[in-house]
Every structure is written in C-alpha cells, then in structure tokens.
DOFI-694414 format. One record per atom (N, C-alpha, C, O): x, y, z; atom name. Coordinates in steps of 0.1 Angstrom, whole numbers, plus 5000, padded with zeros to 4 digits. Layout:
<nodes>
u, v, w, atom
X, Y, Z, CA
...
</nodes>
This chain:
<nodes>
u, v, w, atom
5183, 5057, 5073, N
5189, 5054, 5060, CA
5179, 5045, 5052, C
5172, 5036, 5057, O
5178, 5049, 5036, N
5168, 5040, 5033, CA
5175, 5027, 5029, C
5186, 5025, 5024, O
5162, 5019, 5033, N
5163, 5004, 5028, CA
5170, 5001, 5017, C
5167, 5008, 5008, O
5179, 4989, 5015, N
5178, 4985, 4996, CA
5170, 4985, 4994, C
5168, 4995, 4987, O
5160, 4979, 4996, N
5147, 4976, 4986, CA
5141, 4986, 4979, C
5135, 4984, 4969, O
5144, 4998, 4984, N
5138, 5009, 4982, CA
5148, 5018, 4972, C
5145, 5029, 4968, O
5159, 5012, 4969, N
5167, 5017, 4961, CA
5167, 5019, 4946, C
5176, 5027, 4941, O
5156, 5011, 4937, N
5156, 5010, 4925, CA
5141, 4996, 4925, C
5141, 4985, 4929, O
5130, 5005, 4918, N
5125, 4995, 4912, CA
5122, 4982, 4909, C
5112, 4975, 4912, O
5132, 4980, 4903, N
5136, 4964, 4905, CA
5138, 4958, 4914, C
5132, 4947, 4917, O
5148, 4963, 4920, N
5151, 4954, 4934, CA
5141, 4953, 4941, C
5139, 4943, 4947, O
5132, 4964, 4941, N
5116, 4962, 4949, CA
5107, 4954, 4947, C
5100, 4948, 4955, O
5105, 4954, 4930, N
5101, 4941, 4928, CA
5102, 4929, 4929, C
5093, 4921, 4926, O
5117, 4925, 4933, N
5124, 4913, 4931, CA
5123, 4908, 4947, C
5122, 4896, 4949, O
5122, 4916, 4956, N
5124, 4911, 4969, CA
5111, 4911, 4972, C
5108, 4903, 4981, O
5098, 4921, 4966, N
5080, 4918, 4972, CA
5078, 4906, 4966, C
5069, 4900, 4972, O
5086, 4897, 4952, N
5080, 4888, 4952, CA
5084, 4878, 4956, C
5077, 4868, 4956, O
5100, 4876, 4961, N
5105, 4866, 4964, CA
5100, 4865, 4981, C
5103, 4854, 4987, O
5093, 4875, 4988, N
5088, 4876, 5001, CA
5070, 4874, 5000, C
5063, 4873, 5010, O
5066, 4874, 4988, N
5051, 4872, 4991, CA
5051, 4858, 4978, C
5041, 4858, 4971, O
5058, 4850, 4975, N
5057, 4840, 4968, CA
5047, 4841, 4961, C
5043, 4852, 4955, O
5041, 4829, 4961, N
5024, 4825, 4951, CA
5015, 4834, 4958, C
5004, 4834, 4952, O
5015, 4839, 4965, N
5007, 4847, 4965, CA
5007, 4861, 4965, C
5000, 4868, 4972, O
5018, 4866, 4953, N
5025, 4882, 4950, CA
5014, 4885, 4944, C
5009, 4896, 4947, O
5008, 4877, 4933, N
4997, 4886, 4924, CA
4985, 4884, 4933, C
4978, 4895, 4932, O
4980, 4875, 4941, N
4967, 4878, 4942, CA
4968, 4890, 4954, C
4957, 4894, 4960, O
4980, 4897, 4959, N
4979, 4907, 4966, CA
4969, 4922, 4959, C
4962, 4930, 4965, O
4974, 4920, 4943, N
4973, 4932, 4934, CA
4959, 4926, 4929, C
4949, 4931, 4935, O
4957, 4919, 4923, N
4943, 4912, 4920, CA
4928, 4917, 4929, C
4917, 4921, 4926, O
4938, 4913, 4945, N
4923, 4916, 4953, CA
4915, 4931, 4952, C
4903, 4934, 4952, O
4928, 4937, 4953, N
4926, 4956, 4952, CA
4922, 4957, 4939, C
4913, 4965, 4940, O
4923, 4954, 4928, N
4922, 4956, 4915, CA
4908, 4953, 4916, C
4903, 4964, 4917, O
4896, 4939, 4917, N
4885, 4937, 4922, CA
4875, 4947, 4923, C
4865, 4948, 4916, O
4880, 4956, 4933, N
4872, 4963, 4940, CA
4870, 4978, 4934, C
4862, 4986, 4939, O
4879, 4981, 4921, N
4879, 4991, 4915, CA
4873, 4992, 4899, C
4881, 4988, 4890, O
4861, 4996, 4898, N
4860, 4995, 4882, CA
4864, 5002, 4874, C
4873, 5011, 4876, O
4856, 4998, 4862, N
4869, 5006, 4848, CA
4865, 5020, 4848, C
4854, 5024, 4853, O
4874, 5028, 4843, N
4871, 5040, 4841, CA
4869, 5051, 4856, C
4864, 5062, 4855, O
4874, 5047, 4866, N
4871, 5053, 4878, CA
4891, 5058, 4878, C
4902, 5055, 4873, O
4885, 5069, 4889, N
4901, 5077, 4895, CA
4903, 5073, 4908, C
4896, 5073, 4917, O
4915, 5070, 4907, N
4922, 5065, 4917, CA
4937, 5071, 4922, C
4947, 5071, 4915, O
4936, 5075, 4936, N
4954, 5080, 4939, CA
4955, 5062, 4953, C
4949, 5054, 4960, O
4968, 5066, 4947, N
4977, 5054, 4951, CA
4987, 5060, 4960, C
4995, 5070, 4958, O
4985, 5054, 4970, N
4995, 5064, 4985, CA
5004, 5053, 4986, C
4998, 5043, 4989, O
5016, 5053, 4984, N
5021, 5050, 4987, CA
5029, 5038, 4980, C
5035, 5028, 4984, O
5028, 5042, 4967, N
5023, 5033, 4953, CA
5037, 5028, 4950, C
5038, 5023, 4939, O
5049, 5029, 4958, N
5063, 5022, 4956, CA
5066, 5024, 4939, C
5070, 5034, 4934, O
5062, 5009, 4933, N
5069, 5013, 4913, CA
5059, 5010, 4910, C
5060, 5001, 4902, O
5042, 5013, 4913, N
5028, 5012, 4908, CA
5030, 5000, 4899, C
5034, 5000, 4887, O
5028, 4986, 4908, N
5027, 4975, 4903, CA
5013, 4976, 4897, C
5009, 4976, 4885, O
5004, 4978, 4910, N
4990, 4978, 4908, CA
4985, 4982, 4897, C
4976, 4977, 4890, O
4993, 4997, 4896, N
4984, 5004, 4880, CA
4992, 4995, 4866, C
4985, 4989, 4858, O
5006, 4994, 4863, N
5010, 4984, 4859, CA
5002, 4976, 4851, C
4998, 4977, 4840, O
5001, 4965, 4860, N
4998, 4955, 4859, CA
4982, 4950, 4857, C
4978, 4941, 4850, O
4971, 4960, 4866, N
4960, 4957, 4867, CA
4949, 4968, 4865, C
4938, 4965, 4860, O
4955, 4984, 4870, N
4946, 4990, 4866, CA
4947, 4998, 4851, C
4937, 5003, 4846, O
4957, 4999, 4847, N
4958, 5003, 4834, CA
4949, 4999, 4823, C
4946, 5006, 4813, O
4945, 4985, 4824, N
4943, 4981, 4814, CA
4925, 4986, 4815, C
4915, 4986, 4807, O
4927, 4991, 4830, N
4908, 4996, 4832, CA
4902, 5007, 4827, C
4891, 5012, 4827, O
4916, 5013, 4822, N
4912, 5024, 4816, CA
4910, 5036, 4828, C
4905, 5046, 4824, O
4914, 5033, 4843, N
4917, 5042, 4851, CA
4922, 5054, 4851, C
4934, 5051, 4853, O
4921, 5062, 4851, N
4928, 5078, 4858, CA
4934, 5076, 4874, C
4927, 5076, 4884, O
4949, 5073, 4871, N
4960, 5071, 4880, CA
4970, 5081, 4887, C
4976, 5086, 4878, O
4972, 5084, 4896, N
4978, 5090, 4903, CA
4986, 5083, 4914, C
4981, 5081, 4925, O
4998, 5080, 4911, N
5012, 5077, 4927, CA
5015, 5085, 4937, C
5020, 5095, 4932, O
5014, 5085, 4949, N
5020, 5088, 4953, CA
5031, 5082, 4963, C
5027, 5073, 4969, O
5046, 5086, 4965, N
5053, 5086, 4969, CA
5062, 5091, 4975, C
5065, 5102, 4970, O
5070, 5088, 4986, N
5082, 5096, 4994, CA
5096, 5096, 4985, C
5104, 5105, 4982, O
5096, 5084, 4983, N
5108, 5079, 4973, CA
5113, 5086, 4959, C
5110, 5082, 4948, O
5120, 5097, 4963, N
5123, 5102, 4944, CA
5125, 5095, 4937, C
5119, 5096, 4926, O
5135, 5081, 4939, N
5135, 5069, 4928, CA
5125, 5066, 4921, C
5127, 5069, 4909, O
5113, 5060, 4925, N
5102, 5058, 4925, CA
5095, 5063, 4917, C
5090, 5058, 4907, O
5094, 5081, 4923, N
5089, 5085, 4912, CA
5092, 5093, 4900, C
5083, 5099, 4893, O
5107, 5093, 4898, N
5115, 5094, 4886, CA
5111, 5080, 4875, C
5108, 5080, 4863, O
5111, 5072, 4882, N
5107, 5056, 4877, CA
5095, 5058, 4871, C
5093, 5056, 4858, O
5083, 5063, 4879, N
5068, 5058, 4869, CA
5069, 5072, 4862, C
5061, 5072, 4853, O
5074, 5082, 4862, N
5075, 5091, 4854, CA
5080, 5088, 4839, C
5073, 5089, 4829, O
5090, 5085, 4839, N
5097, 5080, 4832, CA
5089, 5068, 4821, C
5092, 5065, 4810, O
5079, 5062, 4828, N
5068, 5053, 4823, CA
5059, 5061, 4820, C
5048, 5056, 4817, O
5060, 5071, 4819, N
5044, 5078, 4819, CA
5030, 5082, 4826, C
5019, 5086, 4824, O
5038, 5077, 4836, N
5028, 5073, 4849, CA
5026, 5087, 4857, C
5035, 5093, 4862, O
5016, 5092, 4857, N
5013, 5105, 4866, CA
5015, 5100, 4884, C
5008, 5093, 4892, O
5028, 5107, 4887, N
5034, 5101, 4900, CA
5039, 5117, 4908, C
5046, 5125, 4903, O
5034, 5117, 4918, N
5042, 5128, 4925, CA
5045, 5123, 4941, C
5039, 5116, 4949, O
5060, 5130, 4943, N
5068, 5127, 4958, CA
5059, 5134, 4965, C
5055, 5146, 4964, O
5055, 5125, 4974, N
5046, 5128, 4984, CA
5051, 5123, 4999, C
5056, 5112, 5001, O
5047, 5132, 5011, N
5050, 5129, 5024, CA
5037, 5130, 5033, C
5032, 5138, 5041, O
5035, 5120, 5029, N
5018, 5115, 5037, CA
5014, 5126, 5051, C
5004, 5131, 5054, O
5027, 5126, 5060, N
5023, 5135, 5070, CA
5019, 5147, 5069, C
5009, 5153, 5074, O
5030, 5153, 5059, N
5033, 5167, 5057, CA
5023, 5174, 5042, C
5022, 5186, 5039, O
5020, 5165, 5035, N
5013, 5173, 5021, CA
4997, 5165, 5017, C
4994, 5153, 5018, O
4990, 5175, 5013, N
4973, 5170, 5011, CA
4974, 5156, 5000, C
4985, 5154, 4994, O
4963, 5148, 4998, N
4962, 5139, 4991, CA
4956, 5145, 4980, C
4947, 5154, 4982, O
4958, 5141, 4967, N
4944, 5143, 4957, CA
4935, 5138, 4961, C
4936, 5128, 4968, O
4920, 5145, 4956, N
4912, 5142, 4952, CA
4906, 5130, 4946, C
4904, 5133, 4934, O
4901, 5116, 4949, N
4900, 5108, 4935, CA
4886, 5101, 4944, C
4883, 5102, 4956, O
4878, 5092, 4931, N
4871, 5085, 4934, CA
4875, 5071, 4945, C
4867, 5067, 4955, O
4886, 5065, 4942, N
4892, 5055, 4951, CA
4905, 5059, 4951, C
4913, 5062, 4943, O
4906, 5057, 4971, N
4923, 5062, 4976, CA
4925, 5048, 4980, C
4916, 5041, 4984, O
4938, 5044, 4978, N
4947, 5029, 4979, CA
4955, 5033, 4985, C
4961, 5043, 4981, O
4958, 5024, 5000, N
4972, 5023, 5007, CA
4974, 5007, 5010, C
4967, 5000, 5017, O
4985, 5003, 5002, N
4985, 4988, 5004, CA
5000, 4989, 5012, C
5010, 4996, 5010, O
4997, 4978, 5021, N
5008, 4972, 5028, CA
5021, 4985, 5035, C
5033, 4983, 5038, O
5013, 4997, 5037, N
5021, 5009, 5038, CA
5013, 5015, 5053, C
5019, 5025, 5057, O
5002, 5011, 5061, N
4995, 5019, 5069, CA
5004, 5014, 5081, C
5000, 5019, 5091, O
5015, 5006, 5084, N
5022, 5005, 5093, CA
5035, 5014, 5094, C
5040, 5014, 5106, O
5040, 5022, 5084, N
5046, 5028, 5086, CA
5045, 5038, 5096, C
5054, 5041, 5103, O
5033, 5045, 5097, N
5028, 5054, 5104, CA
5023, 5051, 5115, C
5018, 5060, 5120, O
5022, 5038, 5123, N
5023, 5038, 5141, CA
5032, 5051, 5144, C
5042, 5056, 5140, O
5022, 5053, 5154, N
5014, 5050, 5161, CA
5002, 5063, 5156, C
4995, 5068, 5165, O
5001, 5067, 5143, N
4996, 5078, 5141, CA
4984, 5075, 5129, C
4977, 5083, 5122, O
4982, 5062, 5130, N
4975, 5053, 5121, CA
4957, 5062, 5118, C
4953, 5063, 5107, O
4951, 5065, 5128, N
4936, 5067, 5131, CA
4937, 5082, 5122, C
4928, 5085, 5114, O
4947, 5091, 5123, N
4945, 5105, 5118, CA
4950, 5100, 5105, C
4943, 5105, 5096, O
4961, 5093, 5101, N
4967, 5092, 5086, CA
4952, 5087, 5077, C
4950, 5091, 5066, O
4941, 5076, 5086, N
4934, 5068, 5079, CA
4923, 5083, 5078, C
4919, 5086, 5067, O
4919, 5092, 5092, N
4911, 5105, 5084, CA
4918, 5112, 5073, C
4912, 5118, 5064, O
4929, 5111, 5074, N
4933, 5119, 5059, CA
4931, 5111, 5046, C
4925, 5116, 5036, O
4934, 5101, 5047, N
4931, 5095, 5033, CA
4915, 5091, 5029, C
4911, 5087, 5018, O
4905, 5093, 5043, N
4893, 5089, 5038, CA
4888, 5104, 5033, C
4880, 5106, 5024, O
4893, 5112, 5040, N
4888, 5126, 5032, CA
4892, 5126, 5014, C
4884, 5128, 5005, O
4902, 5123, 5014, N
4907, 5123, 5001, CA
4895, 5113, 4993, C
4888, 5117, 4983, O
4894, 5105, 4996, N
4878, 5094, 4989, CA
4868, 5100, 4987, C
4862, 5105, 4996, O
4863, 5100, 4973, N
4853, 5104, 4972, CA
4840, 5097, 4972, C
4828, 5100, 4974, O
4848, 5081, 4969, N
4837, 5070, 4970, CA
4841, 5058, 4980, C
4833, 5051, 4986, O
4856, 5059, 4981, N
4860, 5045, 4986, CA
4874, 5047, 4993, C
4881, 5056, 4988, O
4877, 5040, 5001, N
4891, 5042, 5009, CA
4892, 5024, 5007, C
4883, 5016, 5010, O
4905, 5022, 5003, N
4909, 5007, 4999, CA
4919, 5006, 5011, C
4926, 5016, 5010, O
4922, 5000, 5019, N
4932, 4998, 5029, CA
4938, 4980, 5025, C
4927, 4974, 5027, O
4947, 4972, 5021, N
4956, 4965, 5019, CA
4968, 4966, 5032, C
4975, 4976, 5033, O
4970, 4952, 5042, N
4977, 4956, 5051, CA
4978, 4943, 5053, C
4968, 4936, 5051, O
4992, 4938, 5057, N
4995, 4927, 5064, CA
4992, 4926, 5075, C
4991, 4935, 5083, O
4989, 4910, 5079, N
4987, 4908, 5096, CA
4994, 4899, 5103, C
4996, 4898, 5115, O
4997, 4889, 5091, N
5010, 4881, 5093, CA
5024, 4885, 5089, C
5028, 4881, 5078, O
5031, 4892, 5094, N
5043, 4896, 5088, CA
5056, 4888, 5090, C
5061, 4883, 5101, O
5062, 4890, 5077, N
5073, 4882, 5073, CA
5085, 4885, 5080, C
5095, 4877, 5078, O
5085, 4899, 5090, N
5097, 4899, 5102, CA
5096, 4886, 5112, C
5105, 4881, 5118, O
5085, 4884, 5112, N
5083, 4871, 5124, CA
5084, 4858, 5117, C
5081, 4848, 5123, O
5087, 4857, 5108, N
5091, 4844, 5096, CA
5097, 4833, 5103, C
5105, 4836, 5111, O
5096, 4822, 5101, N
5103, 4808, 5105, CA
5115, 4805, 5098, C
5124, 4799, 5103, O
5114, 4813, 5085, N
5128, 4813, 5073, CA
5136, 4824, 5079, C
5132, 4835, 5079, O
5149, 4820, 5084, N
5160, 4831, 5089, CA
5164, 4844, 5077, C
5166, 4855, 5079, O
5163, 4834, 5060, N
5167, 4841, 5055, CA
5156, 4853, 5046, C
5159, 4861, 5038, O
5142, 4852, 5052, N
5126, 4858, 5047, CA
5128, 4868, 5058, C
5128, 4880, 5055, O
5130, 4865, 5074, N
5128, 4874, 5083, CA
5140, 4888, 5086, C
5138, 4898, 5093, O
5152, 4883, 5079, N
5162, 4888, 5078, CA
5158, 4899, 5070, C
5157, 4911, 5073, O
5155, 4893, 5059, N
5152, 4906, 5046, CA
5136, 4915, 5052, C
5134, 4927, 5051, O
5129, 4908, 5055, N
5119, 4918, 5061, CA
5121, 4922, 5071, C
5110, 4925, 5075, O
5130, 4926, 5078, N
5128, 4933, 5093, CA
5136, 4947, 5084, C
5133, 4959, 5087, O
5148, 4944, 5075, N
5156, 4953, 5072, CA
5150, 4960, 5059, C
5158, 4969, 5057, O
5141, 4958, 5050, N
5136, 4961, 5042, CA
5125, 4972, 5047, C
5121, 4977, 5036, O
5120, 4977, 5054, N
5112, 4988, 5055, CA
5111, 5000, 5057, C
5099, 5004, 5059, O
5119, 5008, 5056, N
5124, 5018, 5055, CA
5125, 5025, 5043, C
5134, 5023, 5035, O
5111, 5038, 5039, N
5112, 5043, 5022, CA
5122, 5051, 5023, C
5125, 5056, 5012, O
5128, 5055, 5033, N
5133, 5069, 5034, CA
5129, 5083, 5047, C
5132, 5095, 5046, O
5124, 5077, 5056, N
5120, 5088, 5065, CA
5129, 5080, 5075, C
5141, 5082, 5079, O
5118, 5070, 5077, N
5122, 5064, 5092, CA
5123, 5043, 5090, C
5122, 5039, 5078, O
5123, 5037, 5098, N
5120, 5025, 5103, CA
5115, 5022, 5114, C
5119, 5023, 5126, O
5103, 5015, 5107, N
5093, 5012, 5118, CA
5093, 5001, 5125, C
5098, 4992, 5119, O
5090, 5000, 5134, N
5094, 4986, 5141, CA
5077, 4982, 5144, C
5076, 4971, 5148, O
5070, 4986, 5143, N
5054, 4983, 5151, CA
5048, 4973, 5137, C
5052, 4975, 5125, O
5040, 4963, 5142, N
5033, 4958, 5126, CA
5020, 4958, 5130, C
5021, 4962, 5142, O
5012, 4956, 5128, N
4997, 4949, 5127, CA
4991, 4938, 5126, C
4990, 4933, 5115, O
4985, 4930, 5140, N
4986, 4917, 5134, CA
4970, 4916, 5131, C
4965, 4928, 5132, O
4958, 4907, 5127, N
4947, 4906, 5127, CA
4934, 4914, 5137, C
4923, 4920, 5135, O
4941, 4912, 5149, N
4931, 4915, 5161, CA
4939, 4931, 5159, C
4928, 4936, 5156, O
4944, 4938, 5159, N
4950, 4949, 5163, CA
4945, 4959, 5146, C
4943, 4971, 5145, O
4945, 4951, 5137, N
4942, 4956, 5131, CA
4930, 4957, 5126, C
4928, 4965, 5117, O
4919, 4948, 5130, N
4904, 4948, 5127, CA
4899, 4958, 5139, C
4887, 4963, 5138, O
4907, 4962, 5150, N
4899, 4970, 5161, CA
4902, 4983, 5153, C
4893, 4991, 5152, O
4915, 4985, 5147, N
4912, 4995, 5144, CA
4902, 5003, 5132, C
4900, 5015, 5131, O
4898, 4992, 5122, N
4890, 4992, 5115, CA
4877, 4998, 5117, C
4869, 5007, 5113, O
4879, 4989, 5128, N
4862, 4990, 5132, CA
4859, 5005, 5141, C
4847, 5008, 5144, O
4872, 5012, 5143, N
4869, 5027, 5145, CA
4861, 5034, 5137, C
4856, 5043, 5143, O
4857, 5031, 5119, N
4853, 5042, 5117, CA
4842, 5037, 5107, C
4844, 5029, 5098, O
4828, 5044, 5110, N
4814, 5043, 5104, CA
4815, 5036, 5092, C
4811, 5025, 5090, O
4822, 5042, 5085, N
4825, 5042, 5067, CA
4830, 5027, 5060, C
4831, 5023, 5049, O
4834, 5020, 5076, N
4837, 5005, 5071, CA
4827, 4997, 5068, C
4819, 4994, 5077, O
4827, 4991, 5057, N
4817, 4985, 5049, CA
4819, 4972, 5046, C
4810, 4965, 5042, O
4835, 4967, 5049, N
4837, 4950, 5045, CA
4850, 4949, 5049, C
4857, 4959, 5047, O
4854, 4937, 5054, N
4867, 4931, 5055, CA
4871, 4915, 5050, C
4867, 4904, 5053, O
4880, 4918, 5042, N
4884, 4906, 5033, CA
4898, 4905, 5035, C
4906, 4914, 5035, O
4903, 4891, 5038, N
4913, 4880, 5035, CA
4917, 4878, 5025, C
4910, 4871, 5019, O
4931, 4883, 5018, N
4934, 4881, 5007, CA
4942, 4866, 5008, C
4949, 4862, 5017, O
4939, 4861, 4998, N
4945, 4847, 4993, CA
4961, 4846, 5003, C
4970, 4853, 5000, O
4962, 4838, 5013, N
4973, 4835, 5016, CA
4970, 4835, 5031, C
4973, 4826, 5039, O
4964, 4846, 5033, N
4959, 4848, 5045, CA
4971, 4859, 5048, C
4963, 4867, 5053, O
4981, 4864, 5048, N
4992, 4875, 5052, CA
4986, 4888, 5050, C
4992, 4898, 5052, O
4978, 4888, 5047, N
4971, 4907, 5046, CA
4955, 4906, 5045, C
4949, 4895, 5044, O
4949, 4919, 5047, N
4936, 4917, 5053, CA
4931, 4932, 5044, C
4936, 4942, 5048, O
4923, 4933, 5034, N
4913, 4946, 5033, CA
4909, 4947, 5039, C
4903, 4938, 5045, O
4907, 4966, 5044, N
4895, 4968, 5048, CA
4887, 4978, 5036, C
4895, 4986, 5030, O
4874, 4979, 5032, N
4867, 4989, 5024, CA
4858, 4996, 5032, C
4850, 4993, 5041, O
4863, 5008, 5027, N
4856, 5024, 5036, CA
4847, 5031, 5025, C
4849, 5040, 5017, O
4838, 5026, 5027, N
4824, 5038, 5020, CA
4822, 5051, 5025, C
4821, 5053, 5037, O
4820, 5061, 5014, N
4818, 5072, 5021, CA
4801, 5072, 5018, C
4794, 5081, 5022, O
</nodes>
C-alpha cells in the first residue's frame, strides 16, 4: 500500500521538509551545482520535481520526470512539466546528458549495482546519484523515526534495507565511471558523480 506521503504533492513536500529541516534546500542546491545551464537532464525518480522547480528551470534545462506514482505525474503535468510514469525495473530510461536519482537508490536493494548499470547507460555525460547515509528511520525523535520508517513506499513495495556511508561508498566504488564523492551540507546524504 502506498505511503501518505506519496499521496499528493504537497503532503510530500510538507513531510521532505519537516524531515530534512535546514537542510531541505541544500539537498536540491548540491545536485543543482553539478548541472549546467542549458544541459538535458531525466530525473528518476523525480517525486513533485522539486529540483527542476525550484533550481533547474531557471537553467534553462531540458527536463524530463520520471515516476512510478500517477499522482505525481498528473501533478508536474499539470505544471507543464514533461513527466512520464515510469517503473525503473520494468521500462528504458531516456536518453539525456545528466541522469539524477536522489534519495530513491534504496528502494531497489538488493538490486542496486544493475539499477545503477541502467541508469549510467541512460548518461550521456554524467550519472548524479543523491542518497542518504544517515537515515531518519534510525532517528532519536520518536515522532521523525515514526514518519520515516512508514513513509517509503511510492507504490510498489516497502523497503526496509537503507544505506549507511561505508555500505554505500563500497558500492560506489564498484564502478570505473566514479569521479567524486561529496557530503551534502548536514552530512545525512552523500553524492556520488559518474563520468562517462
């Protein structure tokens, strides 16, 4: 069953930011960085495309969502946002200069190493990976850990596996194409950048 969070937009944004506090925008900021103006980009996994939203639109990007969630992408449609329902296992990625998966490469434990060949094929220049390592199911706040353990679920499944630093830089370091790893502001998530 899918998650609330995943029920409408808003609510998605209301609970990513009341769960990543002061440090909600520099999550979108860090990925924004690494992409210049005028470049194509598909977004896997792109929930209500804060990122293009808020950061890459104004770059004058060529944008693409993808999504499991019909809400979602009735939503950026509805915005004008070039969005299509997508099932990462089951259907090809576009084509673009930069592929973005933020905070979504956990869903797919234990199938993580083939989902990350799919999406570096889809890169024509760059594979952006965005992933927590501190996660907010393991929270000290009863009422932070509550909402994140039950909040992950877009609609397929619920995942129970996370990634923490060490588990997820080994897997990084699986593949040639990794070129840098960055700490985003807070320390709760970790880029990795894949050069082709």
């Amino acid at each position: 069953m899918k998650s609330p969070v995943y029920w409408h937009p808003l609510i998605y944004s209301f609970i990513m930011k009341l769960l990543y506090g002061k440090y909600f925008e520099a999550r979108y900021q860090a990925i924004a960085d690494l992409i210049p103006k005028n470049a194509t980009v598909v977004d896997v996994c792109a929930g209500d495309a804060y990122l293009y939203r808020h950061y890459l639109k104004a770059k004058d990007i060529t944008y693409t969502g993808l999504d499991i969630n019909p809400v979602f992408v009735r939503a950026g449609k509805r915005n004008n946002i070039s969005f299509i329902q997508h099932d990462l296992f089951r259907d090809n990625i576009p084509s673009a200069e930069y592929v973005v998966i933020q905070a979504s490469l956990y869903q797919f434990m234990p199938q993580e190493i083939s989902v990350i060949n799919k999406l570096m094929d889809a890169a024509q220049h760059a594979l952006i990976i965005a992933e927590p390592v501190r996660n907010l199911s393991e929270s000290g706040n009863s009422f932070i850990k509550l909402v994140a353990k039950y909040s992950a679920n877009p609609g397929k499944n619920h995942p129970t596996n996370r990634f923490n630093q060490e588990t997820l830089s080994a897997c990084f370091r699986k593949f040639k194409e990794l070129k840098d790893v960055k700490t985003i502001d807070g320390g709760r998530e970790m880029i990795g950048i894949f050069h082709k």
